[in-house]
C-alpha positions in Angstrom: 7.6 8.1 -12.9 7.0 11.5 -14.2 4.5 10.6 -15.9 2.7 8.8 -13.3 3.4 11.7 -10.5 1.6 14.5 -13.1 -1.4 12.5 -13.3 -1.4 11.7 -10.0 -1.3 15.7 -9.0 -4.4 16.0 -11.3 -6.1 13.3 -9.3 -5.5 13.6 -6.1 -8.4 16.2 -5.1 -11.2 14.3 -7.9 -13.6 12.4 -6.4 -12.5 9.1 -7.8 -11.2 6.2 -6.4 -7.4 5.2 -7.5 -6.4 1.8 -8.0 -2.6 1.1 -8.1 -0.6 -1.4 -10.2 2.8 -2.7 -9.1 5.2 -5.4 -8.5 5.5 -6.6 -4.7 8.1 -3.7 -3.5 7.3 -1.2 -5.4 6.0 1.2 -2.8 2.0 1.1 -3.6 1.4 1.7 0.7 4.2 4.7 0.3 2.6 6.3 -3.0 -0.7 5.7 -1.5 0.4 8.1 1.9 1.9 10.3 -0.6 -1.5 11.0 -2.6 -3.2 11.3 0.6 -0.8 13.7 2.4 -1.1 15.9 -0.5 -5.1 16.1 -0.8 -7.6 18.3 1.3 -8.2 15.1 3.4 -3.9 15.6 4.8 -5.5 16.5 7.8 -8.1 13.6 8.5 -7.0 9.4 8.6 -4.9 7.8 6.3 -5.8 3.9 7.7 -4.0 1.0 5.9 -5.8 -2.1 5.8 -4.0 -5.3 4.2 -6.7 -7.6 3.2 -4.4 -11.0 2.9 -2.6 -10.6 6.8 -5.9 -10.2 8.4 -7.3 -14.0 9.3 -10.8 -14.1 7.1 -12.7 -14.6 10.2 -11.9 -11.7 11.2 -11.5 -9.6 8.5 -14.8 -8.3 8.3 -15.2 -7.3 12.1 -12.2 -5.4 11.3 -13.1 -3.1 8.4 -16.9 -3.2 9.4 -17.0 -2.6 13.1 -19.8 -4.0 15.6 -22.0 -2.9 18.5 -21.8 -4.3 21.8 -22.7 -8.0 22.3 -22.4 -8.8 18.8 -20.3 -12.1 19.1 -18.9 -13.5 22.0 -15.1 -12.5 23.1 -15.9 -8.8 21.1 -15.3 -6.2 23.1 -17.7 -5.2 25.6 -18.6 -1.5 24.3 -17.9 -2.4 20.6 -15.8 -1.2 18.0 -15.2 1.2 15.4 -13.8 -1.1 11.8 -11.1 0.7 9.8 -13.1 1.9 7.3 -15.4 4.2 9.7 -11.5 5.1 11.0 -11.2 6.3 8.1 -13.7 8.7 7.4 -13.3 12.3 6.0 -9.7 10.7 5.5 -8.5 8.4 2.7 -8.8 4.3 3.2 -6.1 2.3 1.5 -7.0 -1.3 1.0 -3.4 -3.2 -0.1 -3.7 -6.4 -2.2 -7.3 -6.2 -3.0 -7.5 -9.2 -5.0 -7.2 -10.9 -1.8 -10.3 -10.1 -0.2 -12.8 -12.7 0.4 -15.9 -12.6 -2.3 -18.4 -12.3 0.4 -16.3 -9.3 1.4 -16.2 -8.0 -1.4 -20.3 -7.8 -1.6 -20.4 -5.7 1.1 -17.6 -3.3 0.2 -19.2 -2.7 -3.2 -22.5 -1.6 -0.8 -19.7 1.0 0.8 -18.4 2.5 -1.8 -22.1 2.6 -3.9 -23.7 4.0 -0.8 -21.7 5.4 1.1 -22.4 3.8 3.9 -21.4 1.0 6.3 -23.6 -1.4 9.1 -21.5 -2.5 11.9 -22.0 -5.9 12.9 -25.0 -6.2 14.7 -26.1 -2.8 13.9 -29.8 -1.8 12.9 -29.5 1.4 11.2 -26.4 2.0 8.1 -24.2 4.4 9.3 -22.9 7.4 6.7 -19.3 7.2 5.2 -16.9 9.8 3.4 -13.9 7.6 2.1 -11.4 8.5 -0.1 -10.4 5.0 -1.4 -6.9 3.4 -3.0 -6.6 0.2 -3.5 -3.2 -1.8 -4.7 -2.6 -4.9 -5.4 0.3 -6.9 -7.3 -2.1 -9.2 -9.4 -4.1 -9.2 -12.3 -7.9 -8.8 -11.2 -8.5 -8.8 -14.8 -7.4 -12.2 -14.7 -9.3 -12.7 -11.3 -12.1 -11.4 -12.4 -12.1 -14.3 -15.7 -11.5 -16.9 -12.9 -14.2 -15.7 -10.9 -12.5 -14.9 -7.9 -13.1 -11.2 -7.9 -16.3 -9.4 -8.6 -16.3 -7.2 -12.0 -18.6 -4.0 -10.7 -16.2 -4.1 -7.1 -13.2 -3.8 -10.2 -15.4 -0.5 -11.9 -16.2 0.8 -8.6 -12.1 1.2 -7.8 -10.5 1.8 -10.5 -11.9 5.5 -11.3 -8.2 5.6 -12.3 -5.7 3.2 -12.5 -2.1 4.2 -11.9 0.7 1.8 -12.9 3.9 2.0 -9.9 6.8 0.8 -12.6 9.5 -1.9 -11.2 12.4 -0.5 -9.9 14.7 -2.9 -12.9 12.5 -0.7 -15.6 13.5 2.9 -13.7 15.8 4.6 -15.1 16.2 6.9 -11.8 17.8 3.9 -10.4 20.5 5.8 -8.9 18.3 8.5 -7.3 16.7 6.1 -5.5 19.6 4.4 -4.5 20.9 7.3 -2.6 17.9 8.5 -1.4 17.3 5.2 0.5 20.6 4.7 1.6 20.9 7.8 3.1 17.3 7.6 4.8 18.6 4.4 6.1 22.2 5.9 7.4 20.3 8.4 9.0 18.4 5.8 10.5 21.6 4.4 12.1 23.5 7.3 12.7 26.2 7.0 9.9 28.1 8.9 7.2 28.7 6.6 4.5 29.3 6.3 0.6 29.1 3.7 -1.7 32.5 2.7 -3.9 32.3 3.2 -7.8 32.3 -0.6 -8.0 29.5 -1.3 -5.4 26.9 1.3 -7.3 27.8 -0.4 -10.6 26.9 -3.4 -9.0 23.5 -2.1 -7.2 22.7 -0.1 -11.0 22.8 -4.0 -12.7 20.5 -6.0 -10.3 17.4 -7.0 -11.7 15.9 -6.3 -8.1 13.2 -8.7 -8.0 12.0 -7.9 -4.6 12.4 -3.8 -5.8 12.6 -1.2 -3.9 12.0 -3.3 -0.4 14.7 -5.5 -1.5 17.4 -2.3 -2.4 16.2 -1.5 1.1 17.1 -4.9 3.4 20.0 -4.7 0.9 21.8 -1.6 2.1 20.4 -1.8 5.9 22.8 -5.7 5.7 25.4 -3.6 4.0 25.9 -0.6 7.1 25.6 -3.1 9.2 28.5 -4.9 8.3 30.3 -2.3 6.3 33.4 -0.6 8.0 35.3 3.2 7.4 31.8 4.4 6.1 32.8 3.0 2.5 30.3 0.0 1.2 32.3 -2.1 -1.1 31.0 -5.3 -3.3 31.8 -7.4 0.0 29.7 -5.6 2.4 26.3 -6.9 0.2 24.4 -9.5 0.8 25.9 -12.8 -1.2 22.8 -12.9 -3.4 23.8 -9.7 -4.9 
């Protein structure tokens, strides 16, 4: 992690696109806020797009924009996509190896470009974008199987950052209390964890990482009582 935040504070004002690396839980959208808010660009857009929750009919109305009239139940003035949202700022695109190939044609135009054209438009318009792009898979892998173009894969990983599971950390207990207590403060509450309850937290494999030790601890001060967690107040999994 030390590692990764030192390279990351050499990269974060370099004009190159970052691609991040990471288990599901990891924190990819969180580091990717992080790296913005501490780049010249703080003060412009930060836009999050998820490219597997957004229906593929509608994904590319959504990062592309389009003028009035394009399609029928648009809106009547148009709209601005996500990606023109997002410019001067930074645009973070989570689980890229999602995104539709014929998608993907058009993004590589973006980020060669710099440039976009709105559905329906007639003239391409100008772009500054900042981009980081995460996703959990191998696009190495998706790439050999044909489901992910090879020059979109140069084109955004100018670096490539690597967000280490939370099993492998061996700040475990750092995070530990630092998301319990952002999650007490949440709910109003003093509380500690017993001896025998961080013991147990410090040996889970955490599969579902950080997210996981998140939902975990929110279940336990819920149910915990006295403002002590014990083994008992976690979820039965645990």
């Amino acid at each position: 992690m030390q590692r990764l935040i030192d390279q990351s504070k050499r990269l974060v004002n370099k004009s190159l696109n970052i691609l991040l690396h990471g288990e599901t839980g990891t924190g990819k959208e969180l580091f990717a806020r992080a790296l913005h808010d501490s780049s010249t660009r703080a003060n412009r857009a930060f836009v999050a797009v998820n490219c597997a929750s957004i229906p593929e009919s509608l994904i590319e109305s959504e990062l592309f924009g389009y003028t009035a009239g394009s399609f029928t139940g648009g809106r009547s003035k148009g709209a601005r996509g996500l990606i023109l949202q997002a410019d001067g700022g930074t645009l973070f695109l989570d689980e890229i190896g999602d995104m539709p190939l014929q998608l993907q044609t058009r993004l590589l135009r973006v980020l060669a470009e710099h440039e976009i054209m709105p559905l329906g438009a007639v003239a391409p318009v100008l772009v500054d974008l900042k981009v980081v792009a995460a996703s959990h898979r191998d696009l190495r892998s998706l790439i050999a199987e044909g489901l992910f173009r090879e020059d979109l894969y140069y084109r955004l990983c100018g670096a490539t950052l690597y967000l280490p599971p939370l099993r492998l950390r061996t700040d475990k207990s750092f995070v530990i209390d630092r998301v319990l207590h952002q999650e007490a403060k949440q709910v109003g509450m003093d509380v500690q964890l017993s001896d025998t309850t961080l013991a147990l937290l410090l040996q889970s494999d955490w599969p579902g990482n950080i997210r996981q030790l998140r939902n975990t601890l929110r279940f336990a001060l819920a149910v915990c009582d006295d403002g002590l967690i014990e083994p008992t107040d976690l979820p039965q999994e645990l």
